[in-house]
PyMOL Python script that loads the backbone (N, CA, C, O; Angstrom):
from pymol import cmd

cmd.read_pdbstr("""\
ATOM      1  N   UNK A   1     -45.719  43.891  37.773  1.00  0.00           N
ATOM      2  CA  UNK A   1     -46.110  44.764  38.849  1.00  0.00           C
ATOM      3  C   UNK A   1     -45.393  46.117  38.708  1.00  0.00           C
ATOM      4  O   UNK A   1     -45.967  47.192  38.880  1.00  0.00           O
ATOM      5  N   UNK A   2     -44.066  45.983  38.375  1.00  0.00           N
ATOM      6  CA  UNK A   2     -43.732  47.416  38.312  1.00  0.00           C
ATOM      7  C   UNK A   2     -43.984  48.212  37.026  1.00  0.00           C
ATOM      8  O   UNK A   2     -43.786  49.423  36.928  1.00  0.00           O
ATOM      9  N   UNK A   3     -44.359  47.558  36.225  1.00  0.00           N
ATOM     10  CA  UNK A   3     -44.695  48.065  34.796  1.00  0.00           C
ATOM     11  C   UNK A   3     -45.982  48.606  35.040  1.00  0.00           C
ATOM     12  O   UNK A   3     -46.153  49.579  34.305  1.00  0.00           O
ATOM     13  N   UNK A   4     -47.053  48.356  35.839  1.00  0.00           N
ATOM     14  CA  UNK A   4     -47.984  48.774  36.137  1.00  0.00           C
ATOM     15  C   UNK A   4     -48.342  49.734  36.995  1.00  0.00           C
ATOM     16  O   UNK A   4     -49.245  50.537  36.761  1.00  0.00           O
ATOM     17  N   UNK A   5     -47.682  49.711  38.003  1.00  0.00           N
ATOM     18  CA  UNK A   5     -47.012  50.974  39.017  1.00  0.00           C
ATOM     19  C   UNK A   5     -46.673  52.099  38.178  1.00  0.00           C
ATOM     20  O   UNK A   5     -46.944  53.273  38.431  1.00  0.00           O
ATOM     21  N   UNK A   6     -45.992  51.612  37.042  1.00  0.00           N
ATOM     22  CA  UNK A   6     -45.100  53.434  36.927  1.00  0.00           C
ATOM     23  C   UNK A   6     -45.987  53.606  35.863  1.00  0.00           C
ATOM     24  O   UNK A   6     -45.626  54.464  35.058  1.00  0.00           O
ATOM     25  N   UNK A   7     -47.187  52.966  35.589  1.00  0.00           N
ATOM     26  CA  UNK A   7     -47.904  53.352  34.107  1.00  0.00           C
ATOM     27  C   UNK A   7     -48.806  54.049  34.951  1.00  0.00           C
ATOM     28  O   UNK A   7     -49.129  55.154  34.515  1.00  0.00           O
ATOM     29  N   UNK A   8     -49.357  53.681  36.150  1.00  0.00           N
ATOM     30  CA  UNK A   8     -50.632  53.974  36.765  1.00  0.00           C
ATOM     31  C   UNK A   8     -49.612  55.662  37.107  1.00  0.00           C
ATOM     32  O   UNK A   8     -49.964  56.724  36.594  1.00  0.00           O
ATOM     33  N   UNK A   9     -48.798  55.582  37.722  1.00  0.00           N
ATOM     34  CA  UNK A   9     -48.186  56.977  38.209  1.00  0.00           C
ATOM     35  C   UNK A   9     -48.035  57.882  36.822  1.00  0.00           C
ATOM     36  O   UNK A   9     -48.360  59.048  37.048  1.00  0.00           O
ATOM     37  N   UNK A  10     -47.720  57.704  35.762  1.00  0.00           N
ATOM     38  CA  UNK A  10     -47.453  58.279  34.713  1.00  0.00           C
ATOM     39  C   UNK A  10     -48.949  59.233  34.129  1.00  0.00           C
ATOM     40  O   UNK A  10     -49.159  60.366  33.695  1.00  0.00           O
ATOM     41  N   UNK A  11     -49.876  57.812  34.474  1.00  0.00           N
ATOM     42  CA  UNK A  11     -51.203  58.609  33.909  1.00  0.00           C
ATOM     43  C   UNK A  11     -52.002  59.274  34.939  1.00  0.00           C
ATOM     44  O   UNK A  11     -52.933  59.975  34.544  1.00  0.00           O
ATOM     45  N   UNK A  12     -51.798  59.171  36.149  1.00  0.00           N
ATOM     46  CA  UNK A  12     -52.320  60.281  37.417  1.00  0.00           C
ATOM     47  C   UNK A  12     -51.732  61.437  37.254  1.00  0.00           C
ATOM     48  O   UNK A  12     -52.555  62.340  37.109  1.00  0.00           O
ATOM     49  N   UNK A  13     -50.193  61.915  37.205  1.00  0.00           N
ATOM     50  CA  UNK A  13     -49.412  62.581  36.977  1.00  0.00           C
ATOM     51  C   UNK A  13     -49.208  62.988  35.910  1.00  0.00           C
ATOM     52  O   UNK A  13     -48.229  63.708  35.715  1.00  0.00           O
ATOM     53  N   UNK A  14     -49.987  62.683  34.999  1.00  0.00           N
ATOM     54  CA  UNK A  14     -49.812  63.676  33.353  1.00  0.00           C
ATOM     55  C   UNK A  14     -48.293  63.448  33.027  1.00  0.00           C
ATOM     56  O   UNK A  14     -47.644  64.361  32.517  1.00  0.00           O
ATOM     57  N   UNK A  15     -47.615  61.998  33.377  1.00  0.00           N
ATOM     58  CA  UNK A  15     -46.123  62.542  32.692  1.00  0.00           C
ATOM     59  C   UNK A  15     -45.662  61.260  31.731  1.00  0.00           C
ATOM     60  O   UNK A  15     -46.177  60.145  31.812  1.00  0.00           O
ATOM     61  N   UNK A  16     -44.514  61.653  30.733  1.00  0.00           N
ATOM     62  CA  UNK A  16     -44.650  60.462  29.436  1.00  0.00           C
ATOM     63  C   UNK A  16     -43.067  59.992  30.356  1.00  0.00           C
ATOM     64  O   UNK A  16     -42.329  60.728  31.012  1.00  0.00           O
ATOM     65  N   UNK A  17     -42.967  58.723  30.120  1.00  0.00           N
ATOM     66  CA  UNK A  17     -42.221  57.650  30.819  1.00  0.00           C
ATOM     67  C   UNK A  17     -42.145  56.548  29.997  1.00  0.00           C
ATOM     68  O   UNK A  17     -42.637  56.584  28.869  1.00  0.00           O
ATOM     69  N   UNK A  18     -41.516  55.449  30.483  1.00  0.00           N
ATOM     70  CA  UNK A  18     -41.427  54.500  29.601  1.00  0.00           C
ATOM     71  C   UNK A  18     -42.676  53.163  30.071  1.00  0.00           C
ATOM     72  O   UNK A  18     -42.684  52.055  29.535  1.00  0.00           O
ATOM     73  N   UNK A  19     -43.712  53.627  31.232  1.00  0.00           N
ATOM     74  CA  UNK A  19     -44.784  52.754  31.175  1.00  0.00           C
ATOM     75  C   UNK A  19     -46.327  53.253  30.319  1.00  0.00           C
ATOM     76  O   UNK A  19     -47.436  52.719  30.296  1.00  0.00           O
ATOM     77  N   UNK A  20     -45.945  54.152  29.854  1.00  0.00           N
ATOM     78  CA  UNK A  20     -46.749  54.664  28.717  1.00  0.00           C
ATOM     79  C   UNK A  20     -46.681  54.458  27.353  1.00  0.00           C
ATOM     80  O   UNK A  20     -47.541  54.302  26.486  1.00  0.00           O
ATOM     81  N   UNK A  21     -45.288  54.497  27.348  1.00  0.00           N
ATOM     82  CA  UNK A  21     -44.608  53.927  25.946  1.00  0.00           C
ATOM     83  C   UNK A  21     -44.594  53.106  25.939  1.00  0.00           C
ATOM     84  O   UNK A  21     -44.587  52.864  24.732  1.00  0.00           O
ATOM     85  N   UNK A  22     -44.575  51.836  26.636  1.00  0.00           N
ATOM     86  CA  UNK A  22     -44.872  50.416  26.759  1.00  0.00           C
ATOM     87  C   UNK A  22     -46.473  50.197  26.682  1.00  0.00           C
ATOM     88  O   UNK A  22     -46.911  49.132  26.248  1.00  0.00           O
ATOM     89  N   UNK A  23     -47.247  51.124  27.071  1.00  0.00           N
ATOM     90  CA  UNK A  23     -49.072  50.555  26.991  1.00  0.00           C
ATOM     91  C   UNK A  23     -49.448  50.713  25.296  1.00  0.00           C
ATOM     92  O   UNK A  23     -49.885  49.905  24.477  1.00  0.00           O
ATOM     93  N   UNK A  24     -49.061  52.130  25.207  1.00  0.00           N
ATOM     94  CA  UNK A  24     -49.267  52.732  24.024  1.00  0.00           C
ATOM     95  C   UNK A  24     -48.591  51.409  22.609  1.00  0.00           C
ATOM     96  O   UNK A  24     -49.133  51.077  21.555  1.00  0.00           O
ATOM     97  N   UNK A  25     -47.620  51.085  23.051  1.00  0.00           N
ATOM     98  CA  UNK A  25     -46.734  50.390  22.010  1.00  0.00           C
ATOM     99  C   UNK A  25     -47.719  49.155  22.216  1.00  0.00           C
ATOM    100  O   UNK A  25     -48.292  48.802  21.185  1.00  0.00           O
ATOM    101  N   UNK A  26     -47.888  48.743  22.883  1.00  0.00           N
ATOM    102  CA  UNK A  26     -48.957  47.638  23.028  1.00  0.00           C
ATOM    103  C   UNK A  26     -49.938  47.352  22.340  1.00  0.00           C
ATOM    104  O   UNK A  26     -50.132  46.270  21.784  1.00  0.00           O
ATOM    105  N   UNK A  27     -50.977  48.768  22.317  1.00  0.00           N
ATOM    106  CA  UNK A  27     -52.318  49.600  21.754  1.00  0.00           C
ATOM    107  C   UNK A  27     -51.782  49.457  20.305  1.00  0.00           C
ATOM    108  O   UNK A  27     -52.443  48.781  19.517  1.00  0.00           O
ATOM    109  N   UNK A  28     -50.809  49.955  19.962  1.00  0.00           N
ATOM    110  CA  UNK A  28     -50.375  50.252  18.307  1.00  0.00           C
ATOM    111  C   UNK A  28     -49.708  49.046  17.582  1.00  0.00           C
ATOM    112  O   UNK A  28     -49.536  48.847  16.379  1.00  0.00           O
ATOM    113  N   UNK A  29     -49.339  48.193  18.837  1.00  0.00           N
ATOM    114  CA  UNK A  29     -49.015  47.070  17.888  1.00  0.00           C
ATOM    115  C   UNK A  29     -47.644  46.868  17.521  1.00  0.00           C
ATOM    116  O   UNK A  29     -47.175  45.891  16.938  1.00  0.00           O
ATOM    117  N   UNK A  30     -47.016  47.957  17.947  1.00  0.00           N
ATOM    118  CA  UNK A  30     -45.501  48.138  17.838  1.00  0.00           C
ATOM    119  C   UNK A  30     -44.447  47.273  19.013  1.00  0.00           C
ATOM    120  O   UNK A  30     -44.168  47.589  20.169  1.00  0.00           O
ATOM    121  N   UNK A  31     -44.040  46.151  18.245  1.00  0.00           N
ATOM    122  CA  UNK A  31     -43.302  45.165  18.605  1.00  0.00           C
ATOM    123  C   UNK A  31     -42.121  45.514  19.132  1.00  0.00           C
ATOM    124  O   UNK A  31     -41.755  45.393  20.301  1.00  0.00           O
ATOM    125  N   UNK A  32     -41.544  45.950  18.218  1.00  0.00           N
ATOM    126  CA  UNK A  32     -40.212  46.182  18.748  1.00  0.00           C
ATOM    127  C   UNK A  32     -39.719  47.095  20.086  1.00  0.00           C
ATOM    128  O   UNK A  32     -38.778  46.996  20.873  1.00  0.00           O
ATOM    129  N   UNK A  33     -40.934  48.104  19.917  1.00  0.00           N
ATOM    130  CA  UNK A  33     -40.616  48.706  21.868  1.00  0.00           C
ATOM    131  C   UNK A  33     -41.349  47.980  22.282  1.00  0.00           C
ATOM    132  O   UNK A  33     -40.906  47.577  23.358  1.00  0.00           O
ATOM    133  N   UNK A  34     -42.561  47.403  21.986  1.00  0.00           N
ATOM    134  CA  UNK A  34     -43.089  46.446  23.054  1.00  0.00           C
ATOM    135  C   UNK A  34     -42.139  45.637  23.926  1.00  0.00           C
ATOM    136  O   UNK A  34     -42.232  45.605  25.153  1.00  0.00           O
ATOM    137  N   UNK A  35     -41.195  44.970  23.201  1.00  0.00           N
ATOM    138  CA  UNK A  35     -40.496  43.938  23.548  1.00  0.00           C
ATOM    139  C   UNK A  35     -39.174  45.167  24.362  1.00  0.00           C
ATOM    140  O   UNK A  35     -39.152  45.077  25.590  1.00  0.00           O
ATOM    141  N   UNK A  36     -38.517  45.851  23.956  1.00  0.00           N
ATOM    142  CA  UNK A  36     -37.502  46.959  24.214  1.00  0.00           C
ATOM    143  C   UNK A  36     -38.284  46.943  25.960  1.00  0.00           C
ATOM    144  O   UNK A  36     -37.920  46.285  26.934  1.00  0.00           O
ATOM    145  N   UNK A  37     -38.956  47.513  25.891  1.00  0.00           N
ATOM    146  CA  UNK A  37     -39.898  48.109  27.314  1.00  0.00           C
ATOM    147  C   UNK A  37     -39.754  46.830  28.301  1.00  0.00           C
ATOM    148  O   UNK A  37     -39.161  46.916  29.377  1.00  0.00           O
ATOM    149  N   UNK A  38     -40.484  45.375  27.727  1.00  0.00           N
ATOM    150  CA  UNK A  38     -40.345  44.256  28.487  1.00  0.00           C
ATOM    151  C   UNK A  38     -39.271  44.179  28.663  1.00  0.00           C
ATOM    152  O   UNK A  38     -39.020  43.569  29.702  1.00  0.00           O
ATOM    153  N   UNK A  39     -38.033  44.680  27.874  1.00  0.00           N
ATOM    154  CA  UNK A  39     -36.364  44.045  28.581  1.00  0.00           C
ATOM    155  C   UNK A  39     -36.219  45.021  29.365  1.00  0.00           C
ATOM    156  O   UNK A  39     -35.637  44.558  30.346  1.00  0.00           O
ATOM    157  N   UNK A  40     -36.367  45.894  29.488  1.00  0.00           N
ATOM    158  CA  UNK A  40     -35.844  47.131  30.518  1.00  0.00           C
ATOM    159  C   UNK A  40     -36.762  47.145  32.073  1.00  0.00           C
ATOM    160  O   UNK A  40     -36.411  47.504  33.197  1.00  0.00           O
ATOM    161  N   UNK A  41     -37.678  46.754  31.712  1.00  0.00           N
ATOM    162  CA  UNK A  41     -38.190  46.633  32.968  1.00  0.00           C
ATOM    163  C   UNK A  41     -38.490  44.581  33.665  1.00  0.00           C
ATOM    164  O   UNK A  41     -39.189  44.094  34.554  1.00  0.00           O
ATOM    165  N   UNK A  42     -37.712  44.121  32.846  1.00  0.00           N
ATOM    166  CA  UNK A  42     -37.143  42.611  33.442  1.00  0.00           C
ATOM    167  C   UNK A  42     -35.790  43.101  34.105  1.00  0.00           C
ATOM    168  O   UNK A  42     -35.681  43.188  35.328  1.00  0.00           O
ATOM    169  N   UNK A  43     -34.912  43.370  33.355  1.00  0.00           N
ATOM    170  CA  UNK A  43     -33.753  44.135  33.882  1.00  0.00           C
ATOM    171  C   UNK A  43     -33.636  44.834  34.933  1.00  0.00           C
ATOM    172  O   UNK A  43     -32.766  44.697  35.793  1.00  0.00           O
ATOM    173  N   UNK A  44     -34.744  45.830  34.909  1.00  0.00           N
ATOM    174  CA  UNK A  44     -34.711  46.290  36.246  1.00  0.00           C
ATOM    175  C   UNK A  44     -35.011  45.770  37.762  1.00  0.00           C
ATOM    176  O   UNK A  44     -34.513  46.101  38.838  1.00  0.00           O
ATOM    177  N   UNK A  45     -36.289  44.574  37.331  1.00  0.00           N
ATOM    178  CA  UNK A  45     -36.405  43.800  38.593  1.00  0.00           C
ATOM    179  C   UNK A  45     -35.472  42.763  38.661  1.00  0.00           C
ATOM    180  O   UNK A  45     -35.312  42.408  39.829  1.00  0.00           O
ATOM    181  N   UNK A  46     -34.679  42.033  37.722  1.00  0.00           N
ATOM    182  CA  UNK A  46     -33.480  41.664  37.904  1.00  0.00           C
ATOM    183  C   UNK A  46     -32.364  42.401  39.101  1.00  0.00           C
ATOM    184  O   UNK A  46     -31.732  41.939  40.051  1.00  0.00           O
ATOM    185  N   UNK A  47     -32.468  43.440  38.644  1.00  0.00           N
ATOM    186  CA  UNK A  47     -31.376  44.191  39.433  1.00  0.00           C
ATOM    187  C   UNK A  47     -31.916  44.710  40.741  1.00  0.00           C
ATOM    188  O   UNK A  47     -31.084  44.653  41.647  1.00  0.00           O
ATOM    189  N   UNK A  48     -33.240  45.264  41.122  1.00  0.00           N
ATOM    190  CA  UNK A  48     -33.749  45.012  42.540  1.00  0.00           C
ATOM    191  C   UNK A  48     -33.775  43.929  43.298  1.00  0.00           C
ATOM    192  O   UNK A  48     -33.482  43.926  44.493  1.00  0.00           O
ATOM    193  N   UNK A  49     -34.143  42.910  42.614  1.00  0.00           N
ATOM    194  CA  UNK A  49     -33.903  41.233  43.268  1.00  0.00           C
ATOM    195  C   UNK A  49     -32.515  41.361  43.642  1.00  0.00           C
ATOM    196  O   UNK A  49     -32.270  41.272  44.845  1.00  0.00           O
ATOM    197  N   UNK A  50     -31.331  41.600  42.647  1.00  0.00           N
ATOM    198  CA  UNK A  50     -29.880  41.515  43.850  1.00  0.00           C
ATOM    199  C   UNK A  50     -29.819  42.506  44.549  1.00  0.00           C
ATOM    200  O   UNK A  50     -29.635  42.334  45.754  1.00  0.00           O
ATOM    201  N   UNK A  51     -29.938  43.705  44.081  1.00  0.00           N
ATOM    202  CA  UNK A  51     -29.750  44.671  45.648  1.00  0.00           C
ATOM    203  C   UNK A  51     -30.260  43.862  46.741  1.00  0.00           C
ATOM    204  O   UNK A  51     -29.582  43.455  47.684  1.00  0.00           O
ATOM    205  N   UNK A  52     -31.689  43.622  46.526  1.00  0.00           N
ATOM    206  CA  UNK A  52     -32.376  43.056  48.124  1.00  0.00           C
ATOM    207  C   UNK A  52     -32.128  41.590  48.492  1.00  0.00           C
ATOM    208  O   UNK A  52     -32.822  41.099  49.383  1.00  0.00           O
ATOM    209  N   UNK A  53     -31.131  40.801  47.838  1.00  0.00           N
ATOM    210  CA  UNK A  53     -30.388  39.823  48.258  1.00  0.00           C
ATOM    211  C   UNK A  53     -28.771  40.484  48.991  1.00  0.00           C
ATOM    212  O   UNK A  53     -28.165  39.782  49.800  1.00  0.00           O
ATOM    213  N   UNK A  54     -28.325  41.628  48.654  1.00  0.00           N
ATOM    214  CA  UNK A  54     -27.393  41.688  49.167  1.00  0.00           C
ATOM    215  C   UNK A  54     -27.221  42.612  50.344  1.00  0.00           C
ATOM    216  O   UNK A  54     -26.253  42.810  51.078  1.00  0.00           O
ATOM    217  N   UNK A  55     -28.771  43.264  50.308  1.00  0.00           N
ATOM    218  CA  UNK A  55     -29.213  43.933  51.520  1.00  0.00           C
ATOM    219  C   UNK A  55     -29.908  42.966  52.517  1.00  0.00           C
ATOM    220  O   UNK A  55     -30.416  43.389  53.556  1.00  0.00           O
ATOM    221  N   UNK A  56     -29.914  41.838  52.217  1.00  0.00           N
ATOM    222  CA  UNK A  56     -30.344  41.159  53.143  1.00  0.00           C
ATOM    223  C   UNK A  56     -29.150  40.302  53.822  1.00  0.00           C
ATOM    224  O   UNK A  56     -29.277  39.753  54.916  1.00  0.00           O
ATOM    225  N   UNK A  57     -28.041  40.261  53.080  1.00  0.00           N
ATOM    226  CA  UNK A  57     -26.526  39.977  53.951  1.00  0.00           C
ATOM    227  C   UNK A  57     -26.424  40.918  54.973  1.00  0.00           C
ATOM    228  O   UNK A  57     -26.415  40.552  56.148  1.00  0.00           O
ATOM    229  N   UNK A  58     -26.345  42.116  54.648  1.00  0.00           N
ATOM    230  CA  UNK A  58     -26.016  43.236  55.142  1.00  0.00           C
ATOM    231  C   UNK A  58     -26.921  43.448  56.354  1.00  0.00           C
ATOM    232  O   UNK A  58     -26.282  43.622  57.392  1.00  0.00           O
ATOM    233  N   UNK A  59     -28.019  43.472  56.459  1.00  0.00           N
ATOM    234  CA  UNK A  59     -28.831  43.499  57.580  1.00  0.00           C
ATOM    235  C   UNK A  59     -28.842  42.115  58.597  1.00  0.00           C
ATOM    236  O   UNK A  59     -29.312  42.058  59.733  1.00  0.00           O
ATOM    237  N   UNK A  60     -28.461  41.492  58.156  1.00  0.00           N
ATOM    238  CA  UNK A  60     -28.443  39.571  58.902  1.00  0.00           C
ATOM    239  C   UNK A  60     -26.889  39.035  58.165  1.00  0.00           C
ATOM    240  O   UNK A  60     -26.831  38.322  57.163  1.00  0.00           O
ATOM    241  N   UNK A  61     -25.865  39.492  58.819  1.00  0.00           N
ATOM    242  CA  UNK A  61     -24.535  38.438  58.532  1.00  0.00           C
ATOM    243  C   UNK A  61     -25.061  37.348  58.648  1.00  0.00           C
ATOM    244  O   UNK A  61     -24.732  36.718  57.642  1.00  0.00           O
ATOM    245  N   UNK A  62     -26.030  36.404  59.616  1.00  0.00           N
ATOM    246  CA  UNK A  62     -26.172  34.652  59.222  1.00  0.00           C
ATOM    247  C   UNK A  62     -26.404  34.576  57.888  1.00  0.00           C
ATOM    248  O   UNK A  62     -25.788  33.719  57.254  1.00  0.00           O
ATOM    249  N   UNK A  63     -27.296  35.417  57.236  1.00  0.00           N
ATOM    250  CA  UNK A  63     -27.589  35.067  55.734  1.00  0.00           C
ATOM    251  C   UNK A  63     -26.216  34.582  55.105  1.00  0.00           C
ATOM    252  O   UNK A  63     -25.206  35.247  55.337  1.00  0.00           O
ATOM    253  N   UNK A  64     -26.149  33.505  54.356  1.00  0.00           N
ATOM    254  CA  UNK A  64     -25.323  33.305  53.149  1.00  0.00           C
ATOM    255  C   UNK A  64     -25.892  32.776  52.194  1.00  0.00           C
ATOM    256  O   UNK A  64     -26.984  32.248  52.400  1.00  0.00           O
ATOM    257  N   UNK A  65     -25.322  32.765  50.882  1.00  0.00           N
ATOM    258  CA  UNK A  65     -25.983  31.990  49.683  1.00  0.00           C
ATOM    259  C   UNK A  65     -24.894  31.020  49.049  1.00  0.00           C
ATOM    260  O   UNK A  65     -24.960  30.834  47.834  1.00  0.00           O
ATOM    261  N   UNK A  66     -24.024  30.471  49.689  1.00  0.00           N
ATOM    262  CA  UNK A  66     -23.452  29.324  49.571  1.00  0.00           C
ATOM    263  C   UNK A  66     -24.295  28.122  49.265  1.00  0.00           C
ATOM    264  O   UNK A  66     -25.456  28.048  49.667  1.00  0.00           O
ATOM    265  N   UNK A  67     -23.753  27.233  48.598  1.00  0.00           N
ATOM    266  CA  UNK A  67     -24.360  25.946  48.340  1.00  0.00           C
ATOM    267  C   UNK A  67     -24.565  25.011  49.216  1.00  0.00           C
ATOM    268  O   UNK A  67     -23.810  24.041  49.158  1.00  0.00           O
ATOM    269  N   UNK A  68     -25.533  25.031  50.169  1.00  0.00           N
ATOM    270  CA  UNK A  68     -25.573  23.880  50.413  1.00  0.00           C
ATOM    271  C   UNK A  68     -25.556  22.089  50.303  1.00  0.00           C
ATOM    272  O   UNK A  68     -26.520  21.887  49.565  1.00  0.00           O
ATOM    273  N   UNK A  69     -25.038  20.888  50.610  1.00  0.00           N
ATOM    274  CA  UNK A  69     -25.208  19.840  49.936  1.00  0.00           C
ATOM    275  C   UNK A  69     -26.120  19.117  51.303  1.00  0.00           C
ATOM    276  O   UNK A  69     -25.636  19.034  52.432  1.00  0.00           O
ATOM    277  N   UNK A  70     -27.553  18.615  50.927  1.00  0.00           N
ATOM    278  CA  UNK A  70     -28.351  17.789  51.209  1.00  0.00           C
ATOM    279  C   UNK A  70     -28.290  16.615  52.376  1.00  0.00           C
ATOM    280  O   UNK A  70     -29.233  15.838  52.520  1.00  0.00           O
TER     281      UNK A  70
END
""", "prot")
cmd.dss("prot")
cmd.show_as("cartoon", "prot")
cmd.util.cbc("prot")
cmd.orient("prot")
């Protein structure tokens, strides 16, 4: 989803980014940013997933992520 977001914004907006370089690398067959592009933008929703786990402490102290046992 976000790889698709910033490709769709890139090509409305006439601007080169790395979801262009990821379509294009796709189109050409070129593996190695293919794959480069897929880690950087796993990474990045990696790292939005914890912000918005730790913004969700922050807005609701009940939240915890302690272990519960069954």
């Amino acid at each position: 989803m976000l790889f698709t977001g910033s490709l769709l914004i890139e090509v409305i907006f006439s601007l080169d980014g790395l979801g262009l370089l990821g379509f294009e690398a796709v189109v050409k067959r070129d593996y190695p940013v293919m794959f480069g592009t897929l880690y950087v933008f796993s990474l990045i929703g990696l790292l939005l997933n914890l912000v918005s786990d730790l913004t969700y402490h922050l807005v609701d102290p009940r939240i915890d992520f302690a272990a519960r046992e069954g």
